[in-house]
N, C-alpha and C positions, 0 to 999 in steps of 0.2 A: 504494500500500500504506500501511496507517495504521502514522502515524510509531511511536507504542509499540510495536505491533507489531515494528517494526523492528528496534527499539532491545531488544525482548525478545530475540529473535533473535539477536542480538550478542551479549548479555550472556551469556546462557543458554550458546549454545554455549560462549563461551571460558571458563565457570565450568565446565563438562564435558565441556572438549576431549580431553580425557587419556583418560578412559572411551571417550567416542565414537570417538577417534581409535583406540583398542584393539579397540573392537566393529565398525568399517568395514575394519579392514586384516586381521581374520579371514577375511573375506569377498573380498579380493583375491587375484588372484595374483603379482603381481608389488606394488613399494613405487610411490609415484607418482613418475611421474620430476619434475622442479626445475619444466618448464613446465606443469606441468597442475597445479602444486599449487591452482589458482580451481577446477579441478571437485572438486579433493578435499577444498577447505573447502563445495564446494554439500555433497559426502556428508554432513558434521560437521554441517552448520544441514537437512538433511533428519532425520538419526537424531535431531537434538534435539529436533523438533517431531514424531517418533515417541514418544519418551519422555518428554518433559519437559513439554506440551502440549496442551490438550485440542482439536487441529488434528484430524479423523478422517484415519485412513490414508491412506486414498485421495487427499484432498487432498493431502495430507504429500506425498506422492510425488507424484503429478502435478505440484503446483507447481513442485517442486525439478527436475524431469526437464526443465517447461516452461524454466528461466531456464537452461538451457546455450546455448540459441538467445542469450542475453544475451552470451555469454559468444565467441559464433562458432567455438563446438565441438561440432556436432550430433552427430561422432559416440560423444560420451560419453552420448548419450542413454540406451542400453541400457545400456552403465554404470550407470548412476543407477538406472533401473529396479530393476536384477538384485538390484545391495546392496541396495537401499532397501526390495525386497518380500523379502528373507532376514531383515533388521532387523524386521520388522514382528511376524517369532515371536519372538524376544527380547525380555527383558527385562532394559531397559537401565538400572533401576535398581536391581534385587536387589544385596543386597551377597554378595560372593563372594568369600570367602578364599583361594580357587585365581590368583584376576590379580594380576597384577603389582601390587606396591606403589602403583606410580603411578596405574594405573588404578582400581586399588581406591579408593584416597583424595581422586582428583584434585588430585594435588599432584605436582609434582616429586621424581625420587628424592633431590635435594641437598636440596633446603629438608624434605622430611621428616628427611631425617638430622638434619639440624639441630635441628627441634621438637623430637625425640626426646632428642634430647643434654642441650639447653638445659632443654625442659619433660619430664623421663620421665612425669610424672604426669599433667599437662595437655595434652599434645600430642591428643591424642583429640577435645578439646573444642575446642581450638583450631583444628584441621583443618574438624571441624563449624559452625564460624562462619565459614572464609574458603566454604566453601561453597555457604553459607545466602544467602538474598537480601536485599538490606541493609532497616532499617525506614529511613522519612523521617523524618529527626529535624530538627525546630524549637527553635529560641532563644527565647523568649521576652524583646524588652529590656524591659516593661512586666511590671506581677503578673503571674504566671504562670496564678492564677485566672481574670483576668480576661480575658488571651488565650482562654483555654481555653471558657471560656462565648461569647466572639465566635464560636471554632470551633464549638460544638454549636449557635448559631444560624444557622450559614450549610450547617448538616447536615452538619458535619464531623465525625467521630466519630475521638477522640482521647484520650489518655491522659497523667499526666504522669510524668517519669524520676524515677528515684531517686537518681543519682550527681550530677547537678548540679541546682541550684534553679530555673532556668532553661529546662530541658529538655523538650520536648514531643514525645512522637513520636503521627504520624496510624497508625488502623489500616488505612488504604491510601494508595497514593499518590495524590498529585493535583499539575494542575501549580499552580506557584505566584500562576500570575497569578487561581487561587479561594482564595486563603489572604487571610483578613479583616486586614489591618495589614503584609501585606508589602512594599508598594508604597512604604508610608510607613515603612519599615523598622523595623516593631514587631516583625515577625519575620523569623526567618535562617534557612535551611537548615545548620545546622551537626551534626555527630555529639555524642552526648550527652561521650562520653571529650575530643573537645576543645573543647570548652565551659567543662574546667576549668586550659587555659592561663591565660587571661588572668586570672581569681582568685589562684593560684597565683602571678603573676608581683608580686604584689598592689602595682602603682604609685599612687603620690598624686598628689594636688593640685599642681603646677608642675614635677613631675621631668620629665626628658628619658627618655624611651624611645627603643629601637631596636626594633625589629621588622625581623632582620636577613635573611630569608629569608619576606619577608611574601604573595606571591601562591597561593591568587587572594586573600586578601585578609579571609576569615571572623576569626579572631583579631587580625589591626587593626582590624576595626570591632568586634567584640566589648572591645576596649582603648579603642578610642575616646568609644563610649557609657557604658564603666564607669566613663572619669575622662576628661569632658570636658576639664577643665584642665589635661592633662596638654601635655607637647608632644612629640609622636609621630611619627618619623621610619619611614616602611614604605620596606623596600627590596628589589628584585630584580633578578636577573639579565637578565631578560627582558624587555625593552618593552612586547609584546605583553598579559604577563601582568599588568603596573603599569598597563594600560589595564584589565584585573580589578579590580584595586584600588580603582582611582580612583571604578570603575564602583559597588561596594561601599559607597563612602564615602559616594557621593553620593545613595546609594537609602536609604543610612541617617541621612543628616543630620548627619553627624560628618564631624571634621576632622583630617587627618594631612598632613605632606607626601607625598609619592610620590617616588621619585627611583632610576632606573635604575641598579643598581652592584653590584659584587662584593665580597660578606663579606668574602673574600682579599684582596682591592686598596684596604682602605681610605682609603688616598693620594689615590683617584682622585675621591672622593665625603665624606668627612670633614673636618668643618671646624675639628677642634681642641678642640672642647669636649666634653669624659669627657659618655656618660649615667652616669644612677641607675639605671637598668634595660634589662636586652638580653632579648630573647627571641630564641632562636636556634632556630628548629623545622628541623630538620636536614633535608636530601636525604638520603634512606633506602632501602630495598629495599620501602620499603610491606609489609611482610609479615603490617602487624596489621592494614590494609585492602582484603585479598585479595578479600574478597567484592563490595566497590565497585570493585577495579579488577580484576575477574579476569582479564584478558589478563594482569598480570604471571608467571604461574603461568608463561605461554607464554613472555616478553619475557627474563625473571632468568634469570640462569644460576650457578654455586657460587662463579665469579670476581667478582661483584657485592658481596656485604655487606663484603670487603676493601679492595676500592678504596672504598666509599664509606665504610669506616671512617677512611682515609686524607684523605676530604675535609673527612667533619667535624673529625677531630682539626685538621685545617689553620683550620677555619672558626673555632675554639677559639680557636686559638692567634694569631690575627689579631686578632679581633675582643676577647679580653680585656684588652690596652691600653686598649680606649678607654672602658674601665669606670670610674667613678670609687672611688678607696678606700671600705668601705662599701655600693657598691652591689651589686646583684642579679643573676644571669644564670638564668634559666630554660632549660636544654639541654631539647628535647624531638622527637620522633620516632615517627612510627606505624610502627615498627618491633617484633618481637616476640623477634630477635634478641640475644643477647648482647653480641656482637661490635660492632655498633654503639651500642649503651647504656654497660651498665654496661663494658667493657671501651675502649672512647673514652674514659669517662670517669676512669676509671682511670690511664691511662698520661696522662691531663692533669696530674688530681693529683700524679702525680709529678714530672712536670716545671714545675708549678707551686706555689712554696712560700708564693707569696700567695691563695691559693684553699683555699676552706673548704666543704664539703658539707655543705648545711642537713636538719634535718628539713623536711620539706613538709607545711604545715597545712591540713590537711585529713584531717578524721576519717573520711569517708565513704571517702576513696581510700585509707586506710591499711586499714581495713577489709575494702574490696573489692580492693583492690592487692596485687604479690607484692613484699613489698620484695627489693631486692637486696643486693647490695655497695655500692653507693652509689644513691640513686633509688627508686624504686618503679615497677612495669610491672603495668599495665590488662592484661590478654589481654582478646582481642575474644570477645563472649557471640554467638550464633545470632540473640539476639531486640533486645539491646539494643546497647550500646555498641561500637565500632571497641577495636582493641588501640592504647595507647600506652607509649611510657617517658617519663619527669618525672626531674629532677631538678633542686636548687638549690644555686646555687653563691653565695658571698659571696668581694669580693674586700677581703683583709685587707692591711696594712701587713708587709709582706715581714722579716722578721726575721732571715731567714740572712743 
């Protein structure tokens, strides 16, 4: 089976598990019990390529009926059938104000509640972009014109962003190994919204960076090419994903260390000398890049953006010693949440009386941004950017 293909299939379903998983268990009579839940996801990736696909029925169904044999449950065959040819008079896109919240919106009853609360005005638009299918958005590290004409000579058809200078998105996908300069790392797969960390974090000529939460690795090498001279530490928790990193580095031609270790445990990994600049892109609930990861919709549960408010505030309050007087911390987060934004950031301030929240320069993001209480938050658009929150913090000489 072609690998896109595949990869459609996956994505698709878990971005309208909720719907389909509502339009399959109409058609049940009983719920599926714990072991057959593999035939009840065949049902979910049959009604997607009913609905979402221009697969013709008949295939749709035959396929999906064929791969139970995969599965050494023949007799879910008729199973498959039965739903699969009831789904086929449906339509499994109409929106209907009769279903259930969840299914209507494809969103969890909690994380809706949330949008609602947090965004009363923009939750609509926001739900519509974790939906939507993400665009491929490119970096540009060379002019951006000039990229842009390599693209339309190699028949790429492409456009450039608005929010950062840098930004290219194609109007379809392609893999990367036909992108003219990405081998030689002229260009990055990166989302246009953080494309404007590393600006933002705005480091010089011989400062020490931290990049404290750096895998896989796009905004270290976007740091690295902005200020070669800089000396830039990327760090993770993950071995696996600092092999991301390294991977990054080296397809871009720029230089960082890499070094395995926890924001929390600075002990373990810190050698005593303050940076000028930390970027700390926080472990988050992803909920301003639902549409790239949509299985979180399925994965999150209401107990999530608590505890992980609980780790960034930890990741804060560790990692702000080793700032030097003076310098910078970018807190940032594809988060659309409160709770982990501006409310993290919040109860920091308060517990820190040498911390100062900057305005953020950047005219296009004040612009297009919701400021907050402290920070500013991107919400993620249908067409163009991921949702993020920014903020900047200086750390000042403690006067209490």
């Amino acid at each position: 089976m072609d690998e896109a293909f595949v990869r459609e299939l996956c994505f698709g379903t878990a971005r309208h598990a909720l719907r389909l998983d509502h339009e399959v268990r109409r058609h049940l009579r009983q719920p599926p019990r714990k072991r057959d839940l593999d035939v009840h996801a065949l049902l979910l990736l049959g009604a997607y390529q009913l609905g979402h696909t221009e697969v013709p029925n008949h295939a749709a169904v035959h396929a999906t009926v064929a791969a139970s044999a995969a599965l050494g449950k023949g007799w879910a065959r008729g199973l498959l059938n039965a739903v699969l040819r009831k789904l086929t008079a449906t339509n499994l896109t109409a929106d209907d104000a009769e279903l259930p919240p969840a299914a209507r919106w494809n969103h969890p009853d909690w994380l809706l509640k949330r949008l609602q609360h947090d965004w009363p005005d923009d939750w609509p638009a926001v739900v519509a972009a974790g939906n939507a299918r993400p665009p491929m958005t490119l970096r540009s590290r060379r002019k951006r014109s000039l990229a842009l004409t390599a693209l339309a000579d190699a028949g790429i058809a492409a456009h450039a962003g608005t929010l950062s200078a840098s930004a290219i998105y194609l109007e379809a996908p392609r893999p990367v190994a036909e992108l003219p300069g990405f081998a030689d790392g002229d260009l990055s797969v990166q989302d246009e919204g953080a494309q404007l960390a590393a600006p933002l974090l705005g480091a010089a000529p011989g400062e020490r960076i931290l990049d404290a939460c750096a895998a896989p690795g796009g905004k270290t090498l976007h740091l690295a090419q902005m200020e070669p001279a800089a000396s830039i530490l990327a760090l993770d928790v993950d071995p696996r994903r600092c092999e991301r990193v390294r991977e990054n580095l080296v397809r871009g031609g720029a230089t960082a260390e890499v070094r395995v270790g926890d924001g929390r445990r600075p002990g373990d990994w810190w050698d005593g000398r303050a940076f000028d600049r930390i970027l700390l892109d926080a472990p988050c609930s992803a909920t301003g890049i639902l549409r790239r990861q949509p299985d979180i919709r399925l994965l999150r549960d209401a107990s999530d953006p608590s505890e992980l408010a609980r780790l960034q505030g930890e990741l804060l309050h560790r990692l702000w010693p080793l700032l030097r007087n003076g310098g910078r911390l970018l807190y940032c987060t594809c988060s659309v949440l409160g709770e982990e934004n501006e409310d993290v950031i919040g109860t920091f301030l308060e517990q820190h009386a040498d911390a100062a929240c900057l305005s953020l320069d950047s005219g296009i993001l004040q612009e297009r941004g919701h400021p907050r209480r402290f920070g500013t938050q991107l919400l993620p658009t249908a067409t163009e950017h991921d949702g993020f929150y920014f903020v900047l913090l200086e750390r000042r000489q403690d006067e209490s």
